[in-house]
Biopython code that builds the backbone (N, CA, C, O; Angstrom):
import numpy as np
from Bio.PDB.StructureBuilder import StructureBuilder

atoms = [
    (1, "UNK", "N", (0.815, -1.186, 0.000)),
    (1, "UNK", "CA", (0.000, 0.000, 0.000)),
    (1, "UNK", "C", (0.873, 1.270, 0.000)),
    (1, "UNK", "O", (0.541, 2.324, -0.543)),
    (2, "UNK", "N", (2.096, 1.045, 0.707)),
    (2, "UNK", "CA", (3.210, 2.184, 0.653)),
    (2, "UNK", "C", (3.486, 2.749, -0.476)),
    (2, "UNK", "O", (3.130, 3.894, -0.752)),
    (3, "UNK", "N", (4.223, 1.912, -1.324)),
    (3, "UNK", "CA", (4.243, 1.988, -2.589)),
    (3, "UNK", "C", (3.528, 2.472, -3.489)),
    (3, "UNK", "O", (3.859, 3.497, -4.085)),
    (4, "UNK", "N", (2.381, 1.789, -3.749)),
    (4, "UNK", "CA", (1.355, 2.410, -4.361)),
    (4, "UNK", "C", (1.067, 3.898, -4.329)),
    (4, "UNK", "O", (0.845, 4.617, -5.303)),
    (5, "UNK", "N", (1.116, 4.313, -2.783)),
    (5, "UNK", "CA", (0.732, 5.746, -2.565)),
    (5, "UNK", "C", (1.706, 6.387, -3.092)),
    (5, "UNK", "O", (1.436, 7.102, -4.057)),
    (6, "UNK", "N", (3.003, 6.321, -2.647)),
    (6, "UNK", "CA", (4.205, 6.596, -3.286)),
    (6, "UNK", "C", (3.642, 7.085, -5.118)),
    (6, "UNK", "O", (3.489, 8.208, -5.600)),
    (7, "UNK", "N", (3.550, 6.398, -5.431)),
    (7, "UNK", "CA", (3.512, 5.820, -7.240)),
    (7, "UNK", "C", (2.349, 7.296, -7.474)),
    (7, "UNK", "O", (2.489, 8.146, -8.354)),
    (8, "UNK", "N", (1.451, 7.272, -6.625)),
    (8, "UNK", "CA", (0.039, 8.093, -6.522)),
    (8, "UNK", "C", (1.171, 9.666, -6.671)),
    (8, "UNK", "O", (1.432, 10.243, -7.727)),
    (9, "UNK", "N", (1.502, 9.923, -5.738)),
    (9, "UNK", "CA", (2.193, 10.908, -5.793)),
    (9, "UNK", "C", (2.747, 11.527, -6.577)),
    (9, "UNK", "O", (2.632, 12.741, -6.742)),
    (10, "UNK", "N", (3.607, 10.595, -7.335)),
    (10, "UNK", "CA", (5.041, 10.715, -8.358)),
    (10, "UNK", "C", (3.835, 11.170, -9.510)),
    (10, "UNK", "O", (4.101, 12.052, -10.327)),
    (11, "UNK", "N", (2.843, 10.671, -9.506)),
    (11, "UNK", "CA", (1.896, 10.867, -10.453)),
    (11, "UNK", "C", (1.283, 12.531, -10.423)),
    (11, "UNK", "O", (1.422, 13.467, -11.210)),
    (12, "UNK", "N", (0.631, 12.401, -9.264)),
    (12, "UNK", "CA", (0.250, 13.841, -9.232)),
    (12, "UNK", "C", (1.296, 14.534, -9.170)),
    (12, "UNK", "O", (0.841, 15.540, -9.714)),
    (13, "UNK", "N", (2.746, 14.893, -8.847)),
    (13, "UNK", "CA", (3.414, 15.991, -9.274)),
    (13, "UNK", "C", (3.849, 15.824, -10.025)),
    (13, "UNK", "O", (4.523, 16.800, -10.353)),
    (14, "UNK", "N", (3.966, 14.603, -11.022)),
    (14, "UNK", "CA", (4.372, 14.564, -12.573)),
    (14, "UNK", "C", (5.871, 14.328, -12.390)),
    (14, "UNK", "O", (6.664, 14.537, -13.308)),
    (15, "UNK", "N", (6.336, 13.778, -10.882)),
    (15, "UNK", "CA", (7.696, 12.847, -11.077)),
    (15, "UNK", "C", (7.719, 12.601, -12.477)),
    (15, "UNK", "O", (6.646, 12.298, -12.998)),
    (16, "UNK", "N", (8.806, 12.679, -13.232)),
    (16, "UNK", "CA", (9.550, 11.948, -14.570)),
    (16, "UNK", "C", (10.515, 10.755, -14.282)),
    (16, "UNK", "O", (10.806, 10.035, -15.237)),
    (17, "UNK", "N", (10.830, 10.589, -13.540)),
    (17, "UNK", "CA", (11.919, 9.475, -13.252)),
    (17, "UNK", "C", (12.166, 9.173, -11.403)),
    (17, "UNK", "O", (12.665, 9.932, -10.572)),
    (18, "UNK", "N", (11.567, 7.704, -11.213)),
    (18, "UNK", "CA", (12.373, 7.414, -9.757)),
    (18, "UNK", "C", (12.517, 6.267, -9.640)),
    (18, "UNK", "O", (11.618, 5.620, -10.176)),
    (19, "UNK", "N", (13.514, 5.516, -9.009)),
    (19, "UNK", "CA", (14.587, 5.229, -8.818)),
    (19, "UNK", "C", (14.161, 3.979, -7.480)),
    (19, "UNK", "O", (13.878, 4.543, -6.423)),
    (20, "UNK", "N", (14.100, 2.639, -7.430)),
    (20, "UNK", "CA", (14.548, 1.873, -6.487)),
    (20, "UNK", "C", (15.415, 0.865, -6.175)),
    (20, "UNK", "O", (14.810, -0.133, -6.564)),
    (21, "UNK", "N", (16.618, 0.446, -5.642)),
    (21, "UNK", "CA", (17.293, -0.324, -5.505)),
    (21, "UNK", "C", (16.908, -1.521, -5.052)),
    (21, "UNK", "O", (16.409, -1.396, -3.933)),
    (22, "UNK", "N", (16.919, -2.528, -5.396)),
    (22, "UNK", "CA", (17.012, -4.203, -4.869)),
    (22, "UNK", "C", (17.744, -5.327, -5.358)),
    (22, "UNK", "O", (18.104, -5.327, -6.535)),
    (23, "UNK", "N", (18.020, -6.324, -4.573)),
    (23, "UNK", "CA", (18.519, -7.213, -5.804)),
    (23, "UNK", "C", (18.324, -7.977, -6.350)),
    (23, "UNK", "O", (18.226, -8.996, -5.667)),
    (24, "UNK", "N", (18.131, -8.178, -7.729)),
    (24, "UNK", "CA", (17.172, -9.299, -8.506)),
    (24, "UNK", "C", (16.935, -10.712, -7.410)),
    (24, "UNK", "O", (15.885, -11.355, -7.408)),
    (25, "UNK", "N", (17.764, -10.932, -6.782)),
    (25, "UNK", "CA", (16.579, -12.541, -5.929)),
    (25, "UNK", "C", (16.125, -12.227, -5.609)),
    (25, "UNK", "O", (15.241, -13.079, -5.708)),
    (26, "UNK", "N", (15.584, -11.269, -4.940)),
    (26, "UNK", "CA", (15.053, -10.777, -4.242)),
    (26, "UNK", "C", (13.918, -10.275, -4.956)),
    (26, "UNK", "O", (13.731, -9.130, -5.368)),
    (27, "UNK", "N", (12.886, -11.700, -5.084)),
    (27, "UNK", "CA", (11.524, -11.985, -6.155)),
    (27, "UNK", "C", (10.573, -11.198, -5.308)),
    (27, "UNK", "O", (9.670, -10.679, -5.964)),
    (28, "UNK", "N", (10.537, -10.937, -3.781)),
    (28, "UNK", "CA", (8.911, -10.203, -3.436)),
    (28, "UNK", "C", (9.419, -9.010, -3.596)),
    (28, "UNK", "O", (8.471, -8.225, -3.643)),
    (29, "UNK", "N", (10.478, -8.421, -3.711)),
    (29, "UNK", "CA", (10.015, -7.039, -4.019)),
    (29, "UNK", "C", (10.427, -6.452, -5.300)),
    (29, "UNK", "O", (10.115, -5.289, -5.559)),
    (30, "UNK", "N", (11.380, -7.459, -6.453)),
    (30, "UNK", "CA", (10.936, -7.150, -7.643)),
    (30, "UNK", "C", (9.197, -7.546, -8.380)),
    (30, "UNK", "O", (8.697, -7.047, -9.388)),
    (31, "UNK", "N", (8.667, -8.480, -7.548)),
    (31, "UNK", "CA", (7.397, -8.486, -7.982)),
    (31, "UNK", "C", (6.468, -7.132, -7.527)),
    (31, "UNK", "O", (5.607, -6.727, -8.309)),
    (32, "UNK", "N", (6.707, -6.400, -6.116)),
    (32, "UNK", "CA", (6.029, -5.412, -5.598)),
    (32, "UNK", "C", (6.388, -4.093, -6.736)),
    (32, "UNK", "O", (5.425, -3.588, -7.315)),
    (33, "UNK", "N", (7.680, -3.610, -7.002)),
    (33, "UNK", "CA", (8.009, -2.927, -7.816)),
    (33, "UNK", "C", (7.527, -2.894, -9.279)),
    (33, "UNK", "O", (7.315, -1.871, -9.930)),
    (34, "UNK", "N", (7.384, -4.174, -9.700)),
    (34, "UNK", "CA", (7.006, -4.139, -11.293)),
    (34, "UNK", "C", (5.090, -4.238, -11.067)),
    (34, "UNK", "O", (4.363, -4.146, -12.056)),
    (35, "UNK", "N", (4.631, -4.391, -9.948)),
    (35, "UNK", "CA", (3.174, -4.228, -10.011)),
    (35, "UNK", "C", (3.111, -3.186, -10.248)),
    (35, "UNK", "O", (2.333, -3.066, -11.195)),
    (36, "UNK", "N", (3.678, -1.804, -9.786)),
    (36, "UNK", "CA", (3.149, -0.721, -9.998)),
    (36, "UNK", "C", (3.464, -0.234, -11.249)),
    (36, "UNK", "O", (2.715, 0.532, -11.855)),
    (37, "UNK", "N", (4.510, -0.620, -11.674)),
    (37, "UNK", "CA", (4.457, 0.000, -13.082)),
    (37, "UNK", "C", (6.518, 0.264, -13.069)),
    (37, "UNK", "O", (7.079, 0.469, -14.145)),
    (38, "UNK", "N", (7.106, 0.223, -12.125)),
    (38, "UNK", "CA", (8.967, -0.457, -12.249)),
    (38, "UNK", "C", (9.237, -1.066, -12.912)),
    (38, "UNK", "O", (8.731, -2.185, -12.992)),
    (39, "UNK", "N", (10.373, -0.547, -13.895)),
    (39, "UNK", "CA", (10.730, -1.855, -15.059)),
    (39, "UNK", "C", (12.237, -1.983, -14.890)),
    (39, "UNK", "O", (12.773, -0.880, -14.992)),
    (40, "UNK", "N", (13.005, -2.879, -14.688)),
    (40, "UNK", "CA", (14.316, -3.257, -14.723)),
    (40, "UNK", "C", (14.953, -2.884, -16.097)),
    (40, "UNK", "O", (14.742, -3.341, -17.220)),
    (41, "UNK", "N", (16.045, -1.628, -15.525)),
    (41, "UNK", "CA", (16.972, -1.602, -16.134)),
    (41, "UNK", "C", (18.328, -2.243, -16.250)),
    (41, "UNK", "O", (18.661, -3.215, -15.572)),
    (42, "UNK", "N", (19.280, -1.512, -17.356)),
    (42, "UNK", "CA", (20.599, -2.085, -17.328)),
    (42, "UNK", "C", (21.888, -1.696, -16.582)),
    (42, "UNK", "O", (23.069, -2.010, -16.734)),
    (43, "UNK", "N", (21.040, -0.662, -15.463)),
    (43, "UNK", "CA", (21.983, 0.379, -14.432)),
    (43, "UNK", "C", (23.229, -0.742, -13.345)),
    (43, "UNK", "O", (22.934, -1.631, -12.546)),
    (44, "UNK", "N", (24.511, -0.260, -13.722)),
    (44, "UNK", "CA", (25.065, -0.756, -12.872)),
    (44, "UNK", "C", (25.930, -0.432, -11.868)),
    (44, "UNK", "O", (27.078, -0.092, -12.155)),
    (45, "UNK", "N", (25.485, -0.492, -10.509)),
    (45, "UNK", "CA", (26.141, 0.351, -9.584)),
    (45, "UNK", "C", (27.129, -0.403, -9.007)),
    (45, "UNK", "O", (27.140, -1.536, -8.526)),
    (46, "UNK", "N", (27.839, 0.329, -9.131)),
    (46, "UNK", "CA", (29.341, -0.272, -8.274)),
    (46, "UNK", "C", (29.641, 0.446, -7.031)),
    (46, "UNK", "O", (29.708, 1.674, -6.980)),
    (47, "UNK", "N", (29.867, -0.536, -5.766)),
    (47, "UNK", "CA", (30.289, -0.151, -4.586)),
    (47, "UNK", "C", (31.852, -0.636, -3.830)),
    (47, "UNK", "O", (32.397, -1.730, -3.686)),
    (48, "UNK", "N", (32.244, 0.839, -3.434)),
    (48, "UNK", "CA", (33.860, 0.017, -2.664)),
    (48, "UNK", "C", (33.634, 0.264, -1.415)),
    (48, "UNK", "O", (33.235, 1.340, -0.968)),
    (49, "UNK", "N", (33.927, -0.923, -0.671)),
    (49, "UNK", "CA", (34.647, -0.454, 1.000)),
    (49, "UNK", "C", (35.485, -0.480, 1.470)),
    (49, "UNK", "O", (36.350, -1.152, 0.908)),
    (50, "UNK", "N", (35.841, 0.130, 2.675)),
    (50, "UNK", "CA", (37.603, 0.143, 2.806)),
    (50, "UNK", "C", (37.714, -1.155, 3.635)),
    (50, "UNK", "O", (36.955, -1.515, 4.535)),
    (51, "UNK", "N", (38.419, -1.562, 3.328)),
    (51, "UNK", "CA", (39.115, -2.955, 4.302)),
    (51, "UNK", "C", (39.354, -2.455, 5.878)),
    (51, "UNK", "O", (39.123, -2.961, 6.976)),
    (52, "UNK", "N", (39.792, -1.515, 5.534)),
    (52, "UNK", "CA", (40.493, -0.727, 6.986)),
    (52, "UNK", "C", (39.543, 0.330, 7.470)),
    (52, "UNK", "O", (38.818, 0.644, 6.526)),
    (53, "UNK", "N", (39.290, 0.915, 8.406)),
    (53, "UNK", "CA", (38.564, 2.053, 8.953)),
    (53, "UNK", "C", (39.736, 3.215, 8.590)),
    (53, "UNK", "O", (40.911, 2.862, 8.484)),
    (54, "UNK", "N", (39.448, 4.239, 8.457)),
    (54, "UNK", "CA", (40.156, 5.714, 8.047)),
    (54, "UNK", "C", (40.634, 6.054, 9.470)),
    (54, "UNK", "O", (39.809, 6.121, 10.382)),
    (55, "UNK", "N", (42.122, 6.298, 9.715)),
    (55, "UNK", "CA", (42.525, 6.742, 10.943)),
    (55, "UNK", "C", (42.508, 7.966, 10.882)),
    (55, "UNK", "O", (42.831, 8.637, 11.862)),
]
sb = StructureBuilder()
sb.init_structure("model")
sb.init_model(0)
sb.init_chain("A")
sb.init_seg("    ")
for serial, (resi, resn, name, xyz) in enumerate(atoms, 1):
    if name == "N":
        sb.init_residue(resn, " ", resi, " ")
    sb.init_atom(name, np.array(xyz, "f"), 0.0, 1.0, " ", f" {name:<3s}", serial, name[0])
structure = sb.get_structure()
């Protein structure tokens, strides 16, 4: 229902583009996302962490 309202919104102010992260196994909430109208792109985000904490 979150979502949805969300989606309601993006609608009435005429959002053009937004954006959710998950990761494809993760089947219940690529299924929640593509109900509303989310379509999987070819975006690929790359993340680094430091091995070490910053002294």
């Amino acid at each position: 229902m979150l979502v949805r309202q969300a989606v309601r919104v993006f609608a009435e102010h005429r959002v053009t583009l937004a954006y959710v992260w998950t990761r494809p196994d993760n089947e219940a909430a690529v299924k929640l996302y593509t109900s509303v109208g989310f379509e999987p792109n070819r975006q690929l985000v790359m993340t680094w962490y430091p091995t070490e904490p910053n002294s």
